[in-house]
C-alpha positions in Angstrom: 10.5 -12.6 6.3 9.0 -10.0 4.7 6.3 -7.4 6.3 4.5 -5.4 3.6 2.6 -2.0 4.2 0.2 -1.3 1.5 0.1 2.7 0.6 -3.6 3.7 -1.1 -5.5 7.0 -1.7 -7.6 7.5 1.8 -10.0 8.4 -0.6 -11.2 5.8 -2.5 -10.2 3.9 0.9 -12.7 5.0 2.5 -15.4 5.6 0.1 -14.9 3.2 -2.6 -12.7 -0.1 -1.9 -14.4 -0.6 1.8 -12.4 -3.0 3.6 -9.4 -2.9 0.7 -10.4 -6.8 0.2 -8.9 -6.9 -3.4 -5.3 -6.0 -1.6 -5.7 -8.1 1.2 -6.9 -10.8 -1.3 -4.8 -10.3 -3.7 -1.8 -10.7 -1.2 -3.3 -13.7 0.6 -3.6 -15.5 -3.2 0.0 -13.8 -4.3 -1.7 -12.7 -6.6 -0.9 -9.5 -8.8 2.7 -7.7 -7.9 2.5 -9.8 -4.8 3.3 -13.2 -6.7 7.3 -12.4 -5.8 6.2 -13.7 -2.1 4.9 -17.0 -3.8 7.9 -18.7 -2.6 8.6 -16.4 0.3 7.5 -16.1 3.7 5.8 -12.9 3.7 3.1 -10.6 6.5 0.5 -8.0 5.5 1.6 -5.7 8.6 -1.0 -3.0 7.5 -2.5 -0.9 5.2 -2.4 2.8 5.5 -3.5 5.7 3.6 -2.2 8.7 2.0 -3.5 10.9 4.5 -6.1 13.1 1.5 -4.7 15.0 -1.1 -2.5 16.0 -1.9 -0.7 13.6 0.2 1.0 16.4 2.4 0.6 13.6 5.4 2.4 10.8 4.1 5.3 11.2 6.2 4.2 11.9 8.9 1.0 8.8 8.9 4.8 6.3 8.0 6.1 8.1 11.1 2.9 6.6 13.2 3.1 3.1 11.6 6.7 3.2 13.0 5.8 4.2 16.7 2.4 2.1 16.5 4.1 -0.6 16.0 7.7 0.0 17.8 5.7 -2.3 20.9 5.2 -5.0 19.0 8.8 -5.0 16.9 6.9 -4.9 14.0 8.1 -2.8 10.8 7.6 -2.9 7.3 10.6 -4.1 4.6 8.4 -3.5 2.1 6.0 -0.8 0.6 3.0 -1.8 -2.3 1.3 1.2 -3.4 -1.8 0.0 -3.9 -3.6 0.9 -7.6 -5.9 3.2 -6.5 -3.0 5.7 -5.8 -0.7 4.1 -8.3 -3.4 4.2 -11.5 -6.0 7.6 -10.6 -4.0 9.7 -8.6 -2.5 13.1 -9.9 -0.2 13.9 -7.0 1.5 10.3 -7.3 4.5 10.9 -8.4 4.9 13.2 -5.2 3.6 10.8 -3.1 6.1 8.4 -3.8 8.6 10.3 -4.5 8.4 11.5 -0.6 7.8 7.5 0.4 10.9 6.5 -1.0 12.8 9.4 0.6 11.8 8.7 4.1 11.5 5.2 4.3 14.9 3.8 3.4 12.9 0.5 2.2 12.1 -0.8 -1.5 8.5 0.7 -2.9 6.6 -1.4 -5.3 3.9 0.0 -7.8 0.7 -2.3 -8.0 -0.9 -4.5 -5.6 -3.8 -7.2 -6.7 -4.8 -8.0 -10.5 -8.5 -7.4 -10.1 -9.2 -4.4 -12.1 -12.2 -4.5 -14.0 -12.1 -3.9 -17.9 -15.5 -2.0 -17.5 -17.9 -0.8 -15.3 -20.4 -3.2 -16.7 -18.1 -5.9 -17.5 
């Protein structure tokens, strides 16, 4: 089974995208990068921020997912870095590049399909 972390900018986390509902719905719908679970038996496990820029945290906020969760045997086998890190941020490429050093698991670009053309689309 798979159990997916979703990585976003804290942010527009907390400021902007409230709740994250498009990821959380977009994974519930397999919607977006997440159709590849369509067929799969697949968890959200938790969605976690950057930490604030420029993202100096990430490491160290994968380290408590893994000892927050070490209780309950639960640990991702898959990272989605949601768009709002993926699309707008300028220190992404460091982000991830530091993700996919430390966490020995596969990192995936995108999350849910819902971005909107325009603002007054």
């Amino acid at each position: 089974m798979e159990k997916v972390l979703i990585i976003g900018c804290k942010n527009t986390m907390d400021d902007v995208c409230i709740g994250c509902s498009r990821c959380m719905v977009g994974f519930n719908r397999r919607e977006g990068e997440f159709e590849e679970y369509k067929d799969k038996d697949a968890e959200l496990i938790g969605l976690l921020s950057c930490g604030g820029c420029p993202g100096a945290g990430i490491v160290t906020r994968m380290a408590q997912v893994k000892l927050w969760n070490a209780p309950m045997n639960e640990k991702p086998t898959v990272i989605h870095i949601a768009p709002c890190l993926s699309q707008h941020c300028p220190n992404k490429d460091e982000i991830i590049k530091k993700i996919l050093a430390k966490s020995g698991i596969d990192v995936i670009e995108g999350t849910h399909p819902y971005m909107p053309a325009d603002i007054f689309a």
